[in-house]
C-alpha positions as CSV (number, residue, x, y, z in Angstrom):
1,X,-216.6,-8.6,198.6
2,X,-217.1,-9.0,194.8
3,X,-214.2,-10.7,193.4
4,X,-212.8,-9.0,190.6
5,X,-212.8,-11.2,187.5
6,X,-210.4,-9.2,185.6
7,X,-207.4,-8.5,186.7
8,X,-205.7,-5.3,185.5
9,X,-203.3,-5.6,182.7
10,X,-201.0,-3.0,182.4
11,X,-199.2,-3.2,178.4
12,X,-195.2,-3.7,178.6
13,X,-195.2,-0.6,176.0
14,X,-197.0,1.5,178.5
15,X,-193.7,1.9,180.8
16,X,-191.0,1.3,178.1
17,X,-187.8,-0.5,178.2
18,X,-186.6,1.8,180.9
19,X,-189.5,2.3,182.4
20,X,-189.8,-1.6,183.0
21,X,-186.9,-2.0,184.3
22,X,-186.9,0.5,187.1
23,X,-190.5,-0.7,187.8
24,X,-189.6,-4.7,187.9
25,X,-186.2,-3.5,190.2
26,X,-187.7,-1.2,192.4
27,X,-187.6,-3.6,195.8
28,X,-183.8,-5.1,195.3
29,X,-181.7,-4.2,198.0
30,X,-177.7,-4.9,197.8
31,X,-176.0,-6.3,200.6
32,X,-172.8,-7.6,199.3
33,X,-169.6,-5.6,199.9
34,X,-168.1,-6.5,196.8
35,X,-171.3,-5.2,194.7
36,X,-169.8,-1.3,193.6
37,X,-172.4,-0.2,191.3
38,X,-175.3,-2.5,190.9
39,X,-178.3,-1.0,188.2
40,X,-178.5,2.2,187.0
41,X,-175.2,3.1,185.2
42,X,-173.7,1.9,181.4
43,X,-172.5,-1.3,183.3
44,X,-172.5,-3.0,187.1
45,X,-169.0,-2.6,189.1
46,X,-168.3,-5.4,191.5
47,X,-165.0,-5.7,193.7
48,X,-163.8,-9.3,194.0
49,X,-160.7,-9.7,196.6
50,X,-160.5,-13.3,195.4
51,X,-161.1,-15.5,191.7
52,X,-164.2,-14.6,190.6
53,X,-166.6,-17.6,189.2
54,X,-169.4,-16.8,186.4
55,X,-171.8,-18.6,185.1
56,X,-174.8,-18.1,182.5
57,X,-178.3,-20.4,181.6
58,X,-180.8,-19.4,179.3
59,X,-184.3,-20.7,180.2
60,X,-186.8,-20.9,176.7
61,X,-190.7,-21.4,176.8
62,X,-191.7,-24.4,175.3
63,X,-187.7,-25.8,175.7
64,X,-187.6,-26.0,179.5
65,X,-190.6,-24.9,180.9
66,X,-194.5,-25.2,180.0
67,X,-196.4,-21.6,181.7
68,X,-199.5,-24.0,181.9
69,X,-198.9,-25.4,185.3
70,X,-195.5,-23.3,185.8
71,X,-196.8,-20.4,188.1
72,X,-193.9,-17.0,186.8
73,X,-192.9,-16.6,190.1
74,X,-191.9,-20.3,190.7
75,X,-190.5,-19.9,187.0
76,X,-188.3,-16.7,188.5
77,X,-187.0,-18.3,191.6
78,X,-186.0,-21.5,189.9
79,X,-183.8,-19.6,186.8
80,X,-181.5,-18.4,189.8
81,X,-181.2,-21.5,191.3
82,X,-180.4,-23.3,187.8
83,X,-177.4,-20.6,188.0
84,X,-176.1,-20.7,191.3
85,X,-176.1,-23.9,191.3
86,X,-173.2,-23.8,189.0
87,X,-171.3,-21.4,191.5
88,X,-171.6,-23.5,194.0
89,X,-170.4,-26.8,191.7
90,X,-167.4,-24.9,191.5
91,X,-167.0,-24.6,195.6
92,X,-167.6,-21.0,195.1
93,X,-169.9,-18.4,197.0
94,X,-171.9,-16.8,194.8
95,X,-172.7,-13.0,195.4
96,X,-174.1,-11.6,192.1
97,X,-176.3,-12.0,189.0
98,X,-178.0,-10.2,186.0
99,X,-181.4,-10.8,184.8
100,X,-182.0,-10.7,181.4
101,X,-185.5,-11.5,179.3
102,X,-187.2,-11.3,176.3
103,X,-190.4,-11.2,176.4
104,X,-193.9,-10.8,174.1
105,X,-196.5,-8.7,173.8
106,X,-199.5,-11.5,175.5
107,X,-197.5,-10.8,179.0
108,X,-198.4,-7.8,180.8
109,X,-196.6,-5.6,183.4
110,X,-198.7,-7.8,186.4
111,X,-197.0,-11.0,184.9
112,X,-193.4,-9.7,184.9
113,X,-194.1,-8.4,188.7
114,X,-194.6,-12.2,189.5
115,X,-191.9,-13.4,187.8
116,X,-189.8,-11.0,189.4
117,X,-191.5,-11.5,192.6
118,X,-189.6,-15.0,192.4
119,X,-186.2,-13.8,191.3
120,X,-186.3,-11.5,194.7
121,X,-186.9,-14.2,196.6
122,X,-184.4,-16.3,195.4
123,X,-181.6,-13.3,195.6
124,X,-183.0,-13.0,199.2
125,X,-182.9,-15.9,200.2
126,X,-179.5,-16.7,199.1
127,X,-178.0,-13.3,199.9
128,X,-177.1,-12.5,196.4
129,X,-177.4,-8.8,194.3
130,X,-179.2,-8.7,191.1
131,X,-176.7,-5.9,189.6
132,X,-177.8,-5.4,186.0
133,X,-179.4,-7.3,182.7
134,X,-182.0,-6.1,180.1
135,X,-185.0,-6.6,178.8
136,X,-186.3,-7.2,175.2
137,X,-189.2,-7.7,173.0
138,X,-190.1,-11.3,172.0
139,X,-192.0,-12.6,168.5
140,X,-193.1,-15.2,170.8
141,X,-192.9,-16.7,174.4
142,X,-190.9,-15.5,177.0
143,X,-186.8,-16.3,177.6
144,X,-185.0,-15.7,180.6
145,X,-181.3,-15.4,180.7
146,X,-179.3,-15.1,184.2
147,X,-175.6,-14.8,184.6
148,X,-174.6,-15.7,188.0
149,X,-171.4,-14.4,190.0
150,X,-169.0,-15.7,192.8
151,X,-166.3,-15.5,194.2
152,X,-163.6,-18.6,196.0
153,X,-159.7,-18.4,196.9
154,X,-157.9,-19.6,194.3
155,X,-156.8,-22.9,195.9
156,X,-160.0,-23.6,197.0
157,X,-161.9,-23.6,193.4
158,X,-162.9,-27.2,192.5
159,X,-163.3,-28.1,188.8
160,X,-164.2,-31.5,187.1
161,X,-161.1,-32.7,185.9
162,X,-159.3,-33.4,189.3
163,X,-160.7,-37.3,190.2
164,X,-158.5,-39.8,190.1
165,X,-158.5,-43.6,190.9
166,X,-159.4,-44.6,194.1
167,X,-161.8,-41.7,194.7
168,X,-164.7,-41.9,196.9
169,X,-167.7,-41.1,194.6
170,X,-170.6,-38.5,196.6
171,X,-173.8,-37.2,196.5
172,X,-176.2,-34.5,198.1
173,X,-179.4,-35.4,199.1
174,X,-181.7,-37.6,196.9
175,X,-182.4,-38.0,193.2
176,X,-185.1,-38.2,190.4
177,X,-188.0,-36.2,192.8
178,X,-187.9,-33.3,190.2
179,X,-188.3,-35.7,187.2
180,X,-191.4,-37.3,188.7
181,X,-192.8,-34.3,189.6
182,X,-192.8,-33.1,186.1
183,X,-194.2,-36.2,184.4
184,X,-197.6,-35.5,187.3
185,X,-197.6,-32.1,185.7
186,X,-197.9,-33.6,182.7
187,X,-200.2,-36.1,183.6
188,X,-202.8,-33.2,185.2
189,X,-202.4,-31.3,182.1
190,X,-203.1,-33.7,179.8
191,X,-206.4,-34.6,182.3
192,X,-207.4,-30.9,182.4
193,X,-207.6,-30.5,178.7
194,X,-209.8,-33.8,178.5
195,X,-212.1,-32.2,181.1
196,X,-211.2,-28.4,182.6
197,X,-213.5,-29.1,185.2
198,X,-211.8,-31.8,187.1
199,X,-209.7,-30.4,189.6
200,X,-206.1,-32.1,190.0
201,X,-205.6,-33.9,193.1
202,X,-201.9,-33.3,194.0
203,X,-201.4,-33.1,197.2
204,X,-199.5,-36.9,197.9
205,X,-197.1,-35.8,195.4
206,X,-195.9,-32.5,197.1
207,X,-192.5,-32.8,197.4
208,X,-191.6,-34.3,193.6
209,X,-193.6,-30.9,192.6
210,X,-191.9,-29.1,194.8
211,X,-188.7,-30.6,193.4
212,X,-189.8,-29.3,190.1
213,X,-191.1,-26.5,190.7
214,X,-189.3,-24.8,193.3
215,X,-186.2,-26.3,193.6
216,X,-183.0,-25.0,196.2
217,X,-179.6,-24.9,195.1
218,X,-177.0,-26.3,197.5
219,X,-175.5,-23.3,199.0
220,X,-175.1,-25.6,202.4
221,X,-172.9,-28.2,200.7
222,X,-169.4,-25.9,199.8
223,X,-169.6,-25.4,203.9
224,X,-170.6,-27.8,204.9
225,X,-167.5,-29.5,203.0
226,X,-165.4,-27.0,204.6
227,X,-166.3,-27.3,208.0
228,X,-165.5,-31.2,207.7
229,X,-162.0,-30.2,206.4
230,X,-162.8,-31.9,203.2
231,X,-161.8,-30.4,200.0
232,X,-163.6,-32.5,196.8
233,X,-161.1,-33.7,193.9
234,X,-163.9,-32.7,191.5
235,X,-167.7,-31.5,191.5
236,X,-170.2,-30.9,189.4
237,X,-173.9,-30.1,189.9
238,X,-176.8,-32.7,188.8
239,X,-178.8,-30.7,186.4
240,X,-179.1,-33.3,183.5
241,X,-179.4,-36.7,184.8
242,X,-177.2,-38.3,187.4
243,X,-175.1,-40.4,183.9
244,X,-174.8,-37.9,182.0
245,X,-173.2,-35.9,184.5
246,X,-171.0,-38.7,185.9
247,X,-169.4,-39.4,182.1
248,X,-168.8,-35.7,182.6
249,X,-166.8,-36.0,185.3
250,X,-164.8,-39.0,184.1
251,X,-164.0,-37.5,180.6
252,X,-162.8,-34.3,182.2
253,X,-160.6,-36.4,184.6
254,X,-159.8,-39.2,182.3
255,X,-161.0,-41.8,184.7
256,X,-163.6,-44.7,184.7
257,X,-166.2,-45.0,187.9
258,X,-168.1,-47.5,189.3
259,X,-171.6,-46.6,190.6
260,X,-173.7,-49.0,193.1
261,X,-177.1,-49.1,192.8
262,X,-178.2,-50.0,195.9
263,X,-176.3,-46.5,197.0
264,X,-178.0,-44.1,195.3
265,X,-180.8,-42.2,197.4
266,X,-184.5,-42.2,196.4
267,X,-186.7,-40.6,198.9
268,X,-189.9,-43.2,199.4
269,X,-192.1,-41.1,197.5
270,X,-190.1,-41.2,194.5
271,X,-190.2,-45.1,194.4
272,X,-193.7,-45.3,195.0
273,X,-194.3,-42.9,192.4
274,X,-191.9,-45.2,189.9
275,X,-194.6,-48.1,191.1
276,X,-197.3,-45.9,190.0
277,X,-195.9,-44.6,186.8
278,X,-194.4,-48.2,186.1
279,X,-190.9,-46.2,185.9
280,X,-187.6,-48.1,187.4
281,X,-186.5,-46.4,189.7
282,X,-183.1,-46.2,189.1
283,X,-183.5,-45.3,185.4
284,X,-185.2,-42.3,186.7
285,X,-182.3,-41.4,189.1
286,X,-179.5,-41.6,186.3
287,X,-181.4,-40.2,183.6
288,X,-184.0,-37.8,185.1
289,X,-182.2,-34.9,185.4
290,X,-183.3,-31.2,187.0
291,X,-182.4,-32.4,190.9
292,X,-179.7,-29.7,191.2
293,X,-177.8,-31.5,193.9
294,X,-174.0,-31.9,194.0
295,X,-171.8,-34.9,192.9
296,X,-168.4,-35.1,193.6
297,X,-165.2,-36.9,194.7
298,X,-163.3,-37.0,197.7
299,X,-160.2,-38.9,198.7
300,X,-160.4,-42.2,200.4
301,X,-159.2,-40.7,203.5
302,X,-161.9,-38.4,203.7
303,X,-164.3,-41.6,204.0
304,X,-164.3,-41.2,208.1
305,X,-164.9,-37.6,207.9
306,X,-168.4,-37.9,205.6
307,X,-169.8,-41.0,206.5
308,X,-172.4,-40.8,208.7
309,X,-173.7,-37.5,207.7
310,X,-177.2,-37.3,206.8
311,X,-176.3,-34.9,203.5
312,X,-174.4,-37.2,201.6
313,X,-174.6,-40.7,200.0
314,X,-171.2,-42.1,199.1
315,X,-172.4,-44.6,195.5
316,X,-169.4,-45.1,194.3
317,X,-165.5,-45.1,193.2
318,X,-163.2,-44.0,190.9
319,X,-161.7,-46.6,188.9
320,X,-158.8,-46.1,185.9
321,X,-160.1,-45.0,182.4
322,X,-159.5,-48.3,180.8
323,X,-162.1,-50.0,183.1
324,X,-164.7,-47.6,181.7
325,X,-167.7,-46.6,183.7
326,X,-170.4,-48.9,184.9
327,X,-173.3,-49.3,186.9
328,X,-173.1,-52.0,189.6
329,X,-177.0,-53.4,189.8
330,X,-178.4,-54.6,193.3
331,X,-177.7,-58.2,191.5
332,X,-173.9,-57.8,191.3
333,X,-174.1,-57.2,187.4
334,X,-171.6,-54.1,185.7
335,X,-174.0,-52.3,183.5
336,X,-172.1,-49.6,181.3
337,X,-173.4,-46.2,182.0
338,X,-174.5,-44.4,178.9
339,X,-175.6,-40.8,178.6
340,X,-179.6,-40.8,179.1
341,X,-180.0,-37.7,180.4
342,X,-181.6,-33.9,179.4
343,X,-180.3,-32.5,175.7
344,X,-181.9,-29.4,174.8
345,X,-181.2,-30.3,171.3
346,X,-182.6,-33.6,171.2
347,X,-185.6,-33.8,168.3
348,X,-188.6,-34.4,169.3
């Protein structure tokens, strides 16, 4: 079988804007009850019996992701997860969300297809409804915008502001993979454009691309909090760096913290990839950023309920604001913890 060294292109223009549309959201299925009227009407009806949490992330070319080693559908499955992670940082259950992108003329119909390729397979695997969004031209690159939707019983909603002294400081599973992953993306790109015929060799480093690339949102976390009978005092999810989200926390609950570092989980691969980048390790976890687990606190009394499971790494405690918030090294010495981590407007 000859392989077929050009793939067919099909121009945006050569469906239209509606034309696109139905095209890219011909194989979404609903299955939530509370989705009314998902696309195809002026605007999407949904049907929330209880609070209804929203949430919106716009993802820019060039800003937060580089198409040279980030395949479109990976690219369209992570842009939902960015979002529900939110939902779920809020102890919510998220149901719906709207896809909107602008896009230019260099993609063609077959490169949209991917992209939503991914976006189905996030909504499906997370049993939520795309219900609406648009789609627009682009001078250059391509943005994505998602909106995502939940729902949570009022007393159950869990914002950042509700820590207070004496709290139990948590985590889900381990931190600064997704950094590492992106600085080997880096590194092969950088070796590809020296020589385009070396091949990169990437296999040991699976799970920090992975981490990158194609990361999960912690839909299991909000249950698995509920089925311990533990109800956080705050949350929020880890999108830009472990301290920066921490002195998020504090300022919202006008507390101070104090985070261990012997506490905070690394999977081995992320250390020996610290060895081999000559990173520390823990400057990686607090400032890497894009690891889209939860932090949050729980009262002290909860300590029996969540401390032997397997999910969660207890690193620290809630101390009063005047105390401030530090970093406790492996040595015994109180580091204050400084904002390090991801700033979309940051200069270059």
């Amino acid at each position: 079988m000859i392989e077929d060294k050009n793939p067919q292109r099909t121009p945006i223009e050569q469906l239209g804007e509606f034309g696109l549309i139905d095209h890219l959201t011909r194989n979404f299925e609903i299955g939530q009850a509370s989705t009314v009227k998902a696309i195809g009407d002026d605007a999407a009806v949904i049907h929330h019996e209880k609070q209804t949490v929203i949430t919106t992330d716009m993802l820019v070319e060039g800003v937060h992701f580089d198409l040279s080693y980030v395949p479109l559908k990976h690219l369209g499955y992570k842009a939902v997860m960015v979002n529900l992670s939110d939902v779920y940082a809020m102890n919510a259950v998220a149901s719906q969300v709207t896809v909107s992108i602008a896009v230019s003329s260099r993609f063609p119909v077959e490169a949209l297809d991917e992209l939503y390729d991914g976006i189905q397979l996030a909504c499906k695997n997370y049993q939520v409804d795309l219900i609406g969004g648009d789609t627009t031209s682009s001078n250059s690159g391509l943005i994505i915008s998602i909106t995502a939707i939940g729902e949570q019983k009022e007393k159950e909603i869990v914002y950042r502001n509700g820590a207070s002294d004496g709290d139990l400081l948590v985590v889900s599973g381990d931190i600064g993979a997704a950094y590492l992953g992106l600085q080997i993306l880096e590194r092969e790109k950088q070796v590809f454009k020296a020589n385009p015929n070396n091949q990169p060799d990437i296999e040991a480093y699976s799970y920090l691309i992975e981490r990158q690339l194609k990361p999960e949102a912690r839909k299991d976390i909000p249950k698995l909090l509920e089925d311990l009978e533990v109800k956080p005092t705050s949350m929020i999810d880890l999108s830009d760096g472990l301290s920066s989200e921490i002195i998020h926390l504090c300022k919202n609950s006008k507390v101070g913290m104090k985070v261990y570092e012997d506490k905070i989980p690394l999977d081995p691969t992320v250390i020996s990839a610290c060895e081999e980048f000559n990173l520390d390790s823990t400057t990686v976890a607090l400032s890497g950023g894009e690891d889209y687990e939860l932090l949050f606190t729980v009262k002290q009394e909860d300590f029996p309920k969540i401390k032997a499971n397997p999910s969660l790494s207890i690193i620290g405690h809630v101390v009063p604001e005047g105390e401030g918030i530090h970093l406790i090294t492996r040595g015994g010495e109180q580091i204050a913890v400084k904002a390090m981590g991801w700033n979309s407007f940051e200069s270059e």
